[in-house]
N, C-alpha and C positions, 0 to 999 in steps of 0.2 A: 269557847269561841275560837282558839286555835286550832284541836285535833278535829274535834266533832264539827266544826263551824268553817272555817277557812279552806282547810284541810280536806274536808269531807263532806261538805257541803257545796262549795265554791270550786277547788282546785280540781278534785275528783273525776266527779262528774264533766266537767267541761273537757279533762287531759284525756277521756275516752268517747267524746263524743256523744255525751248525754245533757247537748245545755241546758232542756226543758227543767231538766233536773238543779241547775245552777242557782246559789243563793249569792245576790251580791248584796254584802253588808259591812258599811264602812267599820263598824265594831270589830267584827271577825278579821280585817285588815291591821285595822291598827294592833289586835293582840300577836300577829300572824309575824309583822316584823319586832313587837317586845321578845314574843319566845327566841327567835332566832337572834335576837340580842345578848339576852339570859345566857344559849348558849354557848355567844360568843364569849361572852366573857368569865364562864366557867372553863370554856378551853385554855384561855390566857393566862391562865392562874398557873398552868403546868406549861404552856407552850414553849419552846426556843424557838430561836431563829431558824437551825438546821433541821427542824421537825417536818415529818413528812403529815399533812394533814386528809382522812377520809372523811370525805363527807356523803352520807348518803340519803338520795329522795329528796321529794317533793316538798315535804313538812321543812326542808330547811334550803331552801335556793337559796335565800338570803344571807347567808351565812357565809359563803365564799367572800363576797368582796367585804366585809364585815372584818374577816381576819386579815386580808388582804392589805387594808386600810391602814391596822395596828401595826404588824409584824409583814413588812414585803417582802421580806427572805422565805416566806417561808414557804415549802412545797406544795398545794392544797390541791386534791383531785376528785371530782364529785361523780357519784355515777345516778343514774335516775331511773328508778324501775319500774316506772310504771310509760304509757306511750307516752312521747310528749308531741303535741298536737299540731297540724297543718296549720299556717298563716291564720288561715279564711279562720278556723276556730279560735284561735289563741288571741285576734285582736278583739274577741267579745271581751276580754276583761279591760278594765276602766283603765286611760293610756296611763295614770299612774300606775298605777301595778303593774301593768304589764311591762311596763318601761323597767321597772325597780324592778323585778324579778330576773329577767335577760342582761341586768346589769349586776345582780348579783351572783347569777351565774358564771358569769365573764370573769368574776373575779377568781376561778379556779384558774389552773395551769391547764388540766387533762380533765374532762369531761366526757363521762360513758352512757353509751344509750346502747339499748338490745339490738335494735334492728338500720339498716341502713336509713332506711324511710324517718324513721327519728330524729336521725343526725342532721338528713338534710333538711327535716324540718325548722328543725331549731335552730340552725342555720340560716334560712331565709328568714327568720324571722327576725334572727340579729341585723339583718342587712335592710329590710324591709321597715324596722320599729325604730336599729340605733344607729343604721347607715354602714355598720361595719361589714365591709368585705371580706371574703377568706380566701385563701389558697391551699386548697387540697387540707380541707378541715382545722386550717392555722390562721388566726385572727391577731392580728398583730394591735397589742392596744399599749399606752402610754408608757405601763410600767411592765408589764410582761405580753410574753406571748400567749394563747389558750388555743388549747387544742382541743378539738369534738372531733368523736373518735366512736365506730359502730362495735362495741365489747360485751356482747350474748354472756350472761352470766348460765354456769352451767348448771349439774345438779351433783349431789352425790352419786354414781353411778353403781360403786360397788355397794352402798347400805341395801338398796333397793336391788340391785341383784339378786344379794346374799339371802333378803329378808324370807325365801322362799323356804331355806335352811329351820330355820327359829321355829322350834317344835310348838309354841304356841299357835304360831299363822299356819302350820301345817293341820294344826287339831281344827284350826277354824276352817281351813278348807273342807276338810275332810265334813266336814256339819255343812256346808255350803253345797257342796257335792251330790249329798246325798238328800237333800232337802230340792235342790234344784235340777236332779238328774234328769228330769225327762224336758228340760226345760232349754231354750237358746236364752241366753241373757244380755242385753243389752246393760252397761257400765256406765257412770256416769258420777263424776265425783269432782265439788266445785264448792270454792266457798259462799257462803251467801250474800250472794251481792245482785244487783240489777244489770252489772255487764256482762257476766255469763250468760242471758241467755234461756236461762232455766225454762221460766213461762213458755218460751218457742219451744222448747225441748218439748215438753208437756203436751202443747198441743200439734205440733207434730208424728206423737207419739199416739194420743188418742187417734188422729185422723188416720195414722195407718191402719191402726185396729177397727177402725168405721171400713177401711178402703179392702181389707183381707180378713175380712172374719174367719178365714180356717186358719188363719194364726191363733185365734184365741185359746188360750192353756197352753201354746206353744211357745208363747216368747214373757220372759216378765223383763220389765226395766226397775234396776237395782239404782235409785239416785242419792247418794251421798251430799249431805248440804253440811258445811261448817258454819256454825253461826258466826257473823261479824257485823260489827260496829252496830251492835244494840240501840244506842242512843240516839242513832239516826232515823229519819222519821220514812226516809224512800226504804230503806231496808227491813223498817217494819212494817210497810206496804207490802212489798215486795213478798216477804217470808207472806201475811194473810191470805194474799193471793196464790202462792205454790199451795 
């Protein structure tokens, strides 16, 4: 009810723009704020006051003002990786939760999203749902100050450079090469999910090959799917249909 249910049923789909997809179920709520309690209070077992706290994602908004509550010293910074979503979306969820999630969030000091567009999202929404104002992404609340903040997480740069080195991915190339030499190849490499896209890929893909048939034996598309989250019931739609 928390990971598969709240999580990935409910929060998911809704923080990318998929409501048809949204399950609201007061069960999957009430587990949704137990875990993020659990957590809290596995943290507190080790915390100090001078501790600097990372919280990360969706699975646990709740968790900031949580610690916040127990321990107000102490530093707590949340980053969030997946969108987080425009007004117009974010007030579909039920004004309790919505209310409780934006005020759990609040409870961080420094709060990160990928893109600008996120920041000011989540921003009007705090002004919009809790009334609070900001100043150049600083929201001034009773017991501290919180900061939302646009911080692009990046990637390994040099693994994925390097990886061209590694006599294994060169032997695989070298099979790739010459299995696909006469061939243009179109990439495409996604985990499996319904916000990728895939399906559009797919028939995009055939319609060219309707639209240029002297492409055909000329181009193949190589599509890489990582399976995820099995237990959901869209993703197993999804995977029948690719």
């Amino acid at each position: 009810k928390f990971y598969l249910g709240f999580c990935n049923r409910t929060l998911w789909p809704l923080f990318h723009y998929f409501p048809q997809y949204v399950v609201y179920d007061s069960d999957y709520w009430i587990q949704y704020k137990k875990v993020n309690e659990i957590f809290c209070g596995t943290v507190l077992e080790i915390a100090k006051p001078d501790d600097i706290i990372w919280i990360h994602d969706y699975h646990l908004m709740l968790l900031p003002k949580l610690l916040r509550e127990r321990i107000p010293e102490l530093a707590i910074g949340y980053f969030h990786h997946i969108p987080f979503p425009s007004f117009e979306m974010y007030r579909l969820l039920p004004s309790t939760w919505r209310t409780e999630i934006l005020d759990g969030l609040l409870g961080a000091d420094m709060l990160g999203f990928h893109t600008q567009e996120y920041t000011q999202y989540f921003l009007r929404c705090a002004l919009r749902i809790l009334g609070h104002e900001h100043d150049m992404g600083l929201i001034n609340l009773s017991n501290h100050i919180a900061k939302a903040d646009t911080l692009p997480m990046g990637m390994d740069f040099r693994k994925f450079h390097d990886a061209g080195d590694v006599p294994a991915i060169r032997k695989e190339e070298a099979e790739l090469r010459m299995n696909l030499a006469d061939r243009k190849v179109i990439l495409s490499i996604d985990r499996l999910d319904y916000t990728k896209g895939v399906i559009n890929r797919l028939h995009g893909y055939a319609l060219f090959l309707e639209k240029h048939p002297d492409w055909h034996k000329k181009v193949v598309l190589v599509l890489v799917l990582v399976p995820s989250r099995i237990g959901v019931e869209s993703y197993q739609l999804i995977k029948r249909q690719i």
